[in-house]
C-alpha positions in Angstrom: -0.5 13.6 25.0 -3.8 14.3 22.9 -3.0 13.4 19.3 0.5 12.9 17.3 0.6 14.5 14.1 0.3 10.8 12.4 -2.8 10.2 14.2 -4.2 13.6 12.8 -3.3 12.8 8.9 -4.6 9.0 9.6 -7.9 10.3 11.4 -8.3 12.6 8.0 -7.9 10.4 6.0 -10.4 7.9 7.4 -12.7 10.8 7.6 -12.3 11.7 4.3 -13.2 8.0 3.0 -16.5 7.7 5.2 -17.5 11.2 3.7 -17.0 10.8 0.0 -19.1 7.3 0.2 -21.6 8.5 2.6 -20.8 5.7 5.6 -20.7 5.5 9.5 -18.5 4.4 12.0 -18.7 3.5 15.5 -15.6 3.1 17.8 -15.3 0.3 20.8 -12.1 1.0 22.0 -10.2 -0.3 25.7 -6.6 0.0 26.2 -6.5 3.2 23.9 -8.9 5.1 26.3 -10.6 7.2 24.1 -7.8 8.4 21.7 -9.1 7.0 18.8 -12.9 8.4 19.2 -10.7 11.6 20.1 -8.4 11.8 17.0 -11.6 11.3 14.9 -13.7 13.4 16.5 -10.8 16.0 16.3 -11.5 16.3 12.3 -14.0 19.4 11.4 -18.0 17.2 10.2 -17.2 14.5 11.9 -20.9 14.5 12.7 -21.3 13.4 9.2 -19.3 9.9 9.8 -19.0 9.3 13.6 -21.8 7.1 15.2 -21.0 7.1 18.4 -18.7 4.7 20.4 -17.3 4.2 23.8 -14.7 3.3 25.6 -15.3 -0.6 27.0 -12.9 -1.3 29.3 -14.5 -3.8 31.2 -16.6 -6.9 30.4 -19.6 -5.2 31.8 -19.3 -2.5 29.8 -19.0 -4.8 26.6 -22.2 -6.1 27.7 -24.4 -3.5 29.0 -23.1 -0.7 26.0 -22.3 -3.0 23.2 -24.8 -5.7 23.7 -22.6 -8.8 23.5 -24.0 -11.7 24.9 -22.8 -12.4 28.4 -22.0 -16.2 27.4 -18.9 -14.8 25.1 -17.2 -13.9 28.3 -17.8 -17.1 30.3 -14.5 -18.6 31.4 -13.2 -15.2 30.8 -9.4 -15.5 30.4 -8.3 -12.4 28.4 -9.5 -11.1 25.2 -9.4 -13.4 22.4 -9.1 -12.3 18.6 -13.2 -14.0 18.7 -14.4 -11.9 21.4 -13.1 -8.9 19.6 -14.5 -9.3 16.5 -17.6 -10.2 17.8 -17.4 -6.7 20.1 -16.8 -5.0 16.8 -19.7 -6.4 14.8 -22.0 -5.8 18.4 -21.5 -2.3 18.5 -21.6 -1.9 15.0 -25.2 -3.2 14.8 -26.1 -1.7 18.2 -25.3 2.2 16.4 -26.1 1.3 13.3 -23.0 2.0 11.8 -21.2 0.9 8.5 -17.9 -0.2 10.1 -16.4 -0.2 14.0 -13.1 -0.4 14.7 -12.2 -2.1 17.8 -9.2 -2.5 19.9 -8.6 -3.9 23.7 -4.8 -4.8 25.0 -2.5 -5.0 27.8 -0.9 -1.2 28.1 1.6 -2.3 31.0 3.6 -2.1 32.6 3.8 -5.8 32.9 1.7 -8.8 32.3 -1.9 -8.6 32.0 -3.3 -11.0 34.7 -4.1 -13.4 32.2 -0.4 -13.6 31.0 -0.4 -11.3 28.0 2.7 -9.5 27.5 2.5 -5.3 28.3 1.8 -4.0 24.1 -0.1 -6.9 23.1 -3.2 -5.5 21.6 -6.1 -6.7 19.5 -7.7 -5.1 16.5 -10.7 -5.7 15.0 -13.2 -3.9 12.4 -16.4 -5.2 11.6 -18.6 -3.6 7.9 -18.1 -4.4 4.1 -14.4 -5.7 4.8 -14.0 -7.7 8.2 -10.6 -8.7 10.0 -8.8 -9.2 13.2 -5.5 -8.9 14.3 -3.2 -9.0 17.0 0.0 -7.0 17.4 2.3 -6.8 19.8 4.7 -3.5 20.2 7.4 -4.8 22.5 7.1 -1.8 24.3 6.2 -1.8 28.4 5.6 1.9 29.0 2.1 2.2 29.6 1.4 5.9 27.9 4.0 4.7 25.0 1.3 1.9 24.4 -1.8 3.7 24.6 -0.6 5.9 22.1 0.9 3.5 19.5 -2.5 1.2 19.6 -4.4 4.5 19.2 -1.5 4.9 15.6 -2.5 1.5 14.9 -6.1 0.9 15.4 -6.2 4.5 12.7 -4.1 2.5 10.6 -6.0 -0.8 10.8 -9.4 1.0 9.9 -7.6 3.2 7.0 -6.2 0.6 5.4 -9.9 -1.9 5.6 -11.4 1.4 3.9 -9.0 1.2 1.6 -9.7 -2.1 0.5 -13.6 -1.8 0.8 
């Protein structure tokens, strides 16, 4: 499993986009585990739109690559839709970037420790148009997941472009 063909047209598409306008993005990505930094960086000049990004699985990592403050993950109890968002705009900042795209989930199988159902997943981008979501995919297969967030989170950032 690299890249479905879907997450090739989306990742050329978004490319596309940040090209014609001249913008950046930077990725902070968790449950996806690097699919989405490699379906973008798949596309021929993506050193003309790619910042930089990271996979930040942990909340270390969020801290120590992305700069959030430690104090959003006091009483940690699972990723909320804040936390997110606030990952998104971090790492945005921290690469100077026009946009990031974030995502972090529960792949499976099972329960998260926290209680989140396996294919609950958060997205979040942060630039000239700013939302979060959460979407669930009913699915428990942890592979199945990773994949379908990485479909998503593409889809999430296309269609913010879209509307920028």
């Amino acid at each position: 499993m690299f890249m479905t063909d879907e997450q090739s047209q989306l990742a050329n598409d978004v490319a596309e986009r940040l090209i014609a306008r001249g913008e950046t993005l930077a990725v902070a990505e968790s449950t996806t585990g690097g699919l989405v930094s490699a379906a973008l960086l798949a596309v021929a000049g993506a050193s003309r739109y790619f910042a930089g990004g990271g996979v930040l699985y942990t909340r270390d990592s969020r801290i120590a690559l992305a700069g959030v403050p430690a104090e959003t993950y006091e009483n940690y109890r699972g990723t909320t839709p804040e936390m997110l968002a606030d990952l998104a705009e971090a790492m945005r900042e921290r690469l100077g970037a026009t946009w990031c795209i974030a995502e972090s989930g529960v792949a499976g199988p099972g329960r998260s420790r926290f209680g989140f159902p396996a294919g609950r997943t958060t997205l979040s981008v942060a630039g000239p148009v700013t939302r979060t979501e959460v979407i669930e995919t009913g699915i428990d297969d942890r592979v199945a997941n990773m994949s379908e967030f990485a479909t998503r989170t593409l889809r999430y950032l296309r269609d913010a472009l879209n509307d920028a």
